[in-house]
C-alpha positions in Angstrom: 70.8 54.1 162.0 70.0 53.3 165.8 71.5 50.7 167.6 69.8 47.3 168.0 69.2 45.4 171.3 72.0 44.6 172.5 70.6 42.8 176.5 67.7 42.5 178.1 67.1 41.8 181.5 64.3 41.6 184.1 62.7 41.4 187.8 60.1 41.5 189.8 59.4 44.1 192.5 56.5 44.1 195.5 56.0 47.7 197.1 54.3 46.9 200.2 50.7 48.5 201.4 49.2 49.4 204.4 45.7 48.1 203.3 45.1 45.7 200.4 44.0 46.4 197.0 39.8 47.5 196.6 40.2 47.8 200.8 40.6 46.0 204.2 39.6 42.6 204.6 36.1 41.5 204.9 34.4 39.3 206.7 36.2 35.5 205.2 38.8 37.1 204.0 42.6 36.1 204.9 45.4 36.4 204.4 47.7 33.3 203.3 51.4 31.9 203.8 52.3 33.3 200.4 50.7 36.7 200.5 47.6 36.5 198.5 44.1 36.7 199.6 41.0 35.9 197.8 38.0 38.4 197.8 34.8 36.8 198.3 32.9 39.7 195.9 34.3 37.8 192.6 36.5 35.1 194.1 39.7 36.8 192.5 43.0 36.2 194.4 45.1 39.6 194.6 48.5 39.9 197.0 48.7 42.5 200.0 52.0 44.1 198.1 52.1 46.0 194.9 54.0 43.8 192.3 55.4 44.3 189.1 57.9 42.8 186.7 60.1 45.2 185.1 62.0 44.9 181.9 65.3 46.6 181.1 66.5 46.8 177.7 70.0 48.3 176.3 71.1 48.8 173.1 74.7 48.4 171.7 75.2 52.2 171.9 73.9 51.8 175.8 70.2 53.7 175.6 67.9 52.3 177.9 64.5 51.5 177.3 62.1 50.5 180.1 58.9 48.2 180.4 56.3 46.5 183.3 53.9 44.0 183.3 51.7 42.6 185.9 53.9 40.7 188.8 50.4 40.1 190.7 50.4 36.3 191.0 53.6 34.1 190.4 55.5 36.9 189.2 58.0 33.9 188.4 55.8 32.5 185.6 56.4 35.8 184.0 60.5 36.0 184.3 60.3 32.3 183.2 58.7 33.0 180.0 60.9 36.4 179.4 64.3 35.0 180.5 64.0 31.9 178.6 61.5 32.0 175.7 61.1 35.9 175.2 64.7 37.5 175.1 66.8 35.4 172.9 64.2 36.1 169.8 64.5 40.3 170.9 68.6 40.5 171.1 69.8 41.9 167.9 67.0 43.4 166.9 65.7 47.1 166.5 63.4 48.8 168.9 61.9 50.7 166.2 60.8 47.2 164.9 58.2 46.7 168.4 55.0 45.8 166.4 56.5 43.2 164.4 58.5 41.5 166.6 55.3 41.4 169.3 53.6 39.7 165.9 56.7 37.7 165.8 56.4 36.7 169.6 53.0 36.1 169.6 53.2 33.7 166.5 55.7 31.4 168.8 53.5 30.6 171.1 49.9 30.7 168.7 49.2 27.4 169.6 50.3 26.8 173.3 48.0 29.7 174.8 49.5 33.6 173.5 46.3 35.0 173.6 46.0 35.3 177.2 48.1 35.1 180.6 51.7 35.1 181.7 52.3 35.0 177.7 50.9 38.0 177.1 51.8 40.0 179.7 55.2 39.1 179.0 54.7 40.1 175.8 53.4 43.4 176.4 56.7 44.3 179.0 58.6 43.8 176.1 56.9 45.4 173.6 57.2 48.5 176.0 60.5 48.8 176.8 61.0 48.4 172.9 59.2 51.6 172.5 60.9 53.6 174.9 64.2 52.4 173.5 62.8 53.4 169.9 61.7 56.8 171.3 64.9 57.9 173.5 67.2 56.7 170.6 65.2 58.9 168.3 64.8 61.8 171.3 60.9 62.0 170.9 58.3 61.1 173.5 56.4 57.7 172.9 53.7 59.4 171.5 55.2 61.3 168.8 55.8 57.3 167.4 52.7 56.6 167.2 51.4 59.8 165.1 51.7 62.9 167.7 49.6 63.7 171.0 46.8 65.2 170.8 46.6 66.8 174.5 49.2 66.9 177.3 47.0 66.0 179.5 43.7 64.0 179.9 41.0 63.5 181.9 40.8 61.3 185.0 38.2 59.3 186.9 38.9 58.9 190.6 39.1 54.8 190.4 38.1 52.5 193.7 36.9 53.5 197.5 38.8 51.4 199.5 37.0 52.0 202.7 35.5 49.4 204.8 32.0 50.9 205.4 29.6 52.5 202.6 29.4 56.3 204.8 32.9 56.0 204.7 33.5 55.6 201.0 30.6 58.1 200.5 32.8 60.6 202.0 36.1 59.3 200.2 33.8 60.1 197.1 33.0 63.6 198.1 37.0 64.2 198.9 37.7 62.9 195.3 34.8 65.3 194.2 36.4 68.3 196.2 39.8 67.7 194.0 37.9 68.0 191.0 37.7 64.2 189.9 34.1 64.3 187.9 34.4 60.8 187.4 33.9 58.0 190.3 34.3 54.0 190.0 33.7 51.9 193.0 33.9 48.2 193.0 31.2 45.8 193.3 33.3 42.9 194.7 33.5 44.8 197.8 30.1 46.7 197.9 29.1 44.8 201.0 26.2 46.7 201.6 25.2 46.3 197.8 25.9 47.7 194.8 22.7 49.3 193.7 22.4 50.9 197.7 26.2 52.2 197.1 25.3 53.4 193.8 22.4 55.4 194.8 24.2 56.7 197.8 27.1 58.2 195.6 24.0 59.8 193.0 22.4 61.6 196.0 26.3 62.9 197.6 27.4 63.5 193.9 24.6 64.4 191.6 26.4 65.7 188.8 29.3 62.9 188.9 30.0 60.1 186.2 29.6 57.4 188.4 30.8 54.1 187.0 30.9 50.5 188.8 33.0 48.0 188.4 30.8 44.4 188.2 34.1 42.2 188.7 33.1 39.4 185.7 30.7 37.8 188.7 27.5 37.7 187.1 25.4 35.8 185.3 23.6 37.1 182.0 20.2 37.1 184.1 21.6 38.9 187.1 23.7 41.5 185.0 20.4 42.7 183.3 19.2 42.7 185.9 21.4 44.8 188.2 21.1 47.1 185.4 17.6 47.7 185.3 17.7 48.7 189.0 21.1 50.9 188.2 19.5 53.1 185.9 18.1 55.1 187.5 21.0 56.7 188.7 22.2 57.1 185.4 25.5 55.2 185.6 28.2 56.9 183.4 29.1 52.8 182.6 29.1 49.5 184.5 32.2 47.5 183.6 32.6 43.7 183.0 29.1 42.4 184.0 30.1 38.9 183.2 32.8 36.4 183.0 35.3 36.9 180.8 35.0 33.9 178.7 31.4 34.3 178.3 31.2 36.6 175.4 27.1 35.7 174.6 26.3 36.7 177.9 28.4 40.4 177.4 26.7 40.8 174.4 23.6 40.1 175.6 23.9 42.7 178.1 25.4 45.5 176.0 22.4 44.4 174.3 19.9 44.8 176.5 21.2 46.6 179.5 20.0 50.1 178.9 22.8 51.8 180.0 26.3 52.1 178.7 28.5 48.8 179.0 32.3 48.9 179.3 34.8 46.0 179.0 38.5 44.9 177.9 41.0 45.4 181.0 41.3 41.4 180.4 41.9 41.8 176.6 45.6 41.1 175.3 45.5 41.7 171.8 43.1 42.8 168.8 42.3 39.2 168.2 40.9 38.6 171.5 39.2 41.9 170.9 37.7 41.4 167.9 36.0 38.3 168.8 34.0 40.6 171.5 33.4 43.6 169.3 32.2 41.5 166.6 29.3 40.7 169.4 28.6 42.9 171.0 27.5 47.0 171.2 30.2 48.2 174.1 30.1 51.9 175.2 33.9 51.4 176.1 36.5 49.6 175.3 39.1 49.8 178.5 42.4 48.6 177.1 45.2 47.8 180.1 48.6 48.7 178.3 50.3 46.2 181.4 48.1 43.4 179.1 48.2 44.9 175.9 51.9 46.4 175.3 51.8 49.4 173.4 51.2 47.6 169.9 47.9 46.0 171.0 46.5 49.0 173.0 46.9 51.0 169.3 45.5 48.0 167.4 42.5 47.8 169.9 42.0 51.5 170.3 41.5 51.2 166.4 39.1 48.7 166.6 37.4 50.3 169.1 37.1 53.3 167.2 35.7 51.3 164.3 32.9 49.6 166.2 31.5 52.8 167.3 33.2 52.6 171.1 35.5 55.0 172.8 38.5 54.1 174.4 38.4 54.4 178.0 42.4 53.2 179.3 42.7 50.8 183.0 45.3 51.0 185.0 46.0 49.0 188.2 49.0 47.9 190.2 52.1 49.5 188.3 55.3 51.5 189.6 54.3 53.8 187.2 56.4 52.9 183.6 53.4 51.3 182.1 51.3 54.6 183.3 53.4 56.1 181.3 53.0 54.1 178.3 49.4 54.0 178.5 49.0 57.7 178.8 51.3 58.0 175.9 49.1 56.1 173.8 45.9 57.6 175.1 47.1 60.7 174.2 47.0 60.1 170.7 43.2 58.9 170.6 40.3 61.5 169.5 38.3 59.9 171.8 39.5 59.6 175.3 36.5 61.1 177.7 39.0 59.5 180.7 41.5 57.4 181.8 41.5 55.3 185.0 42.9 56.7 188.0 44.4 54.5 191.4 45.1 56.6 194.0 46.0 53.7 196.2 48.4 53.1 194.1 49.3 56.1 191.7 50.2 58.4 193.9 52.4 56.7 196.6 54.4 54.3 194.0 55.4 57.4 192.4 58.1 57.7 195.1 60.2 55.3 193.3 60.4 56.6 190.0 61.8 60.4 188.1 58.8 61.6 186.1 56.6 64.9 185.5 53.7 62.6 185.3 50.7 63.7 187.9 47.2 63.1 188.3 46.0 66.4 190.2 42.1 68.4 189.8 40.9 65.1 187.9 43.4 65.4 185.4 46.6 63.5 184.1 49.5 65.4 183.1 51.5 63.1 180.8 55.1 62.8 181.4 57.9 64.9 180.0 60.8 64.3 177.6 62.1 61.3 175.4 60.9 58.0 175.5 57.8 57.0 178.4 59.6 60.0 180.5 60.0 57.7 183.5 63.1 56.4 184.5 63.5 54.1 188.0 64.9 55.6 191.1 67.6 53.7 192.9 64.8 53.1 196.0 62.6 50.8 193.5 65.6 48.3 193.7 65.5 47.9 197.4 61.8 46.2 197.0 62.9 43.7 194.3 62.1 40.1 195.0 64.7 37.2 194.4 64.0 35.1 192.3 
């Protein structure tokens, strides 16, 4: 029988950036005495660093098992609520175990906000370094845990044009084109010249792409419709979160409505959270964020996806790349996956700090090799943590 948990420990990390995340600054736009800016496009506060929290867990017969959550904003809330609330209830117990102790986890806190926030991100860091700990004590990759993968690789859409000026992120377009990315997604908070003009600028550069736009939550029922109505006819492959997140009558109403394909659920920590929205309303794509979800709730979501007609298409933002891993590990196991979300801004270079076959090249994502997530930290990663 494996070992249980013997420790778990964790920090935060912030890999700095030469330009922020989605772009430079706009017009408005500053940056403040704690390192957070706020874009005007959806009024969403993101730091100028990459930041993650990273979990470390080690059973009694010392196998490692790794997990990261979002660090974006007070990465400190997040360390709070896994040093002192998280940890103690995981210590002792088997890895193999991850569902039910998440369902274990979640039930402490079912009253005093686990659907949603630090909580759940916390949760979900856990819940991955449990199944990498499960997976390298058993010497199989993640997937084979959760029934076998169906591809090693998938398919990738090129995610964000962080340029400051519409001719330039036409052309970052074509570059991602070029590399063999079919798929494109640029982001509405930062369309400054508008997001139906970007929209039909990247249909006439790329006019056999899937282009995709990110709405940001910032509209209303009324303006969402409407936007789409003077998308279509480009033929977006999906626009993604057309309104707030708490207003779940106005996202039905526009996956009602829209005429083209709605996607939604980066903001989505668990199946309950999800089933209140698929219950409502006709999504196209379901876009579970492992970094929310933990592996656990990205399979229980991907099922409920499944069941209410919608395919599963994975986000991923600012990570170092361990819950990459995961997510492509439980991706891989889905029959229908058309892509998986793609940052180059921050794929690619953050990859420096971690030992992994995982790549995204020619628009597609080769998933990483050998036991566990196949990603282990590199001794650089430390030299960014934060102290805290």
């Amino acid at each position: 029988m494996a070992a249980p948990v013997r420790s778990l420990v964790a920090c935060a990390v912030s890999l700095p950036r030469d330009v922020p995340y989605l772009g430079p600054l706009a017009e408005g736009e500053a940056v403040n005495a704690r390192g957070y800016i706020v874009r005007r496009g959806n009024r969403t506060i993101y730091p100028t660093s990459d930041r993650s929290v990273i979990v470390k867990a080690t059973a009694a017969d010392g196998t490692v098992g790794w997990g990261e959550t979002y660090g974006i904003v007070a990465p400190q809330a997040v360390l709070a609520i896994l040093r002192d609330v998280l940890f103690p209830f995981v210590e002792g117990r088997h890895a193999r175990d991850a569902a039910t102790i998440y369902d274990e986890l979640y039930d402490l806190q079912r009253v005093r906000g686990a659907s949603g926030g630090y909580y759940g991100d916390a949760l979900a860091a856990v819940d991955i370094a449990l199944h990498d700990l499960a997976a390298r004590q058993a010497g199989v990759p993640v997937a084979a845990l959760l029934g076998g993968a169906l591809a090693t690789s998938l398919p990738a859409y090129a995610s964000g044009l962080p340029k400051a000026t519409l001719p330039e992120r036409i052309e970052l377009a074509r570059e991602f084109a070029a590399r063999g990315f079919r798929g494109i997604k640029y982001a509405a908070a930062v369309s400054h010249e508008g997001v139906v003009a970007e929209m039909r600028a990247l249909r006439e550069a790329l006019p056999h792409a899937d282009l995709m736009v990110d709405m940001h939550w910032r509209y209303t029922t009324q303006d969402a419709l409407q936007l789409a109505r003077e998308l279509a006819s480009a033929k977006p492959y999906f626009i993604e979160a057309p309104c707030a997140p708490e207003d779940v009558d106005g996202l039905a109403a526009v996956a009602a409505a829209a005429g083209v394909p709605v996607a939604a659920g980066e903001e989505w920590r668990n199946a309950h959270e999800a089933q209140l929205r698929l219950s409502r309303a006709r999504l196209g794509y379901v876009q579970p964020e492992v970094a929310h979800t933990g592996i656990s709730q990205f399979v229980a979501i991907a099922g409920l996806a499944r069941q209410h007609g919608a395919a599963v298409v994975p986000h991923a933002t600012i990570g170092v790349g361990i819950f990459m891993a995961a997510s492509l590990h439980a991706a891989s196991t889905l029959a229908d996956c058309p892509y998986h979300e793609y940052q180059p801004s921050v794929f690619d270079r953050n990859l420096a700090h971690v030992d992994t076959t995982m790549a995204c090249d020619a628009g597609r994502y080769t998933l990483p090799a050998g036991p566990g997530l196949g990603v282990e930290p590199r001794a650089s990663l430390w030299q960014h943590r934060l102290d805290m």
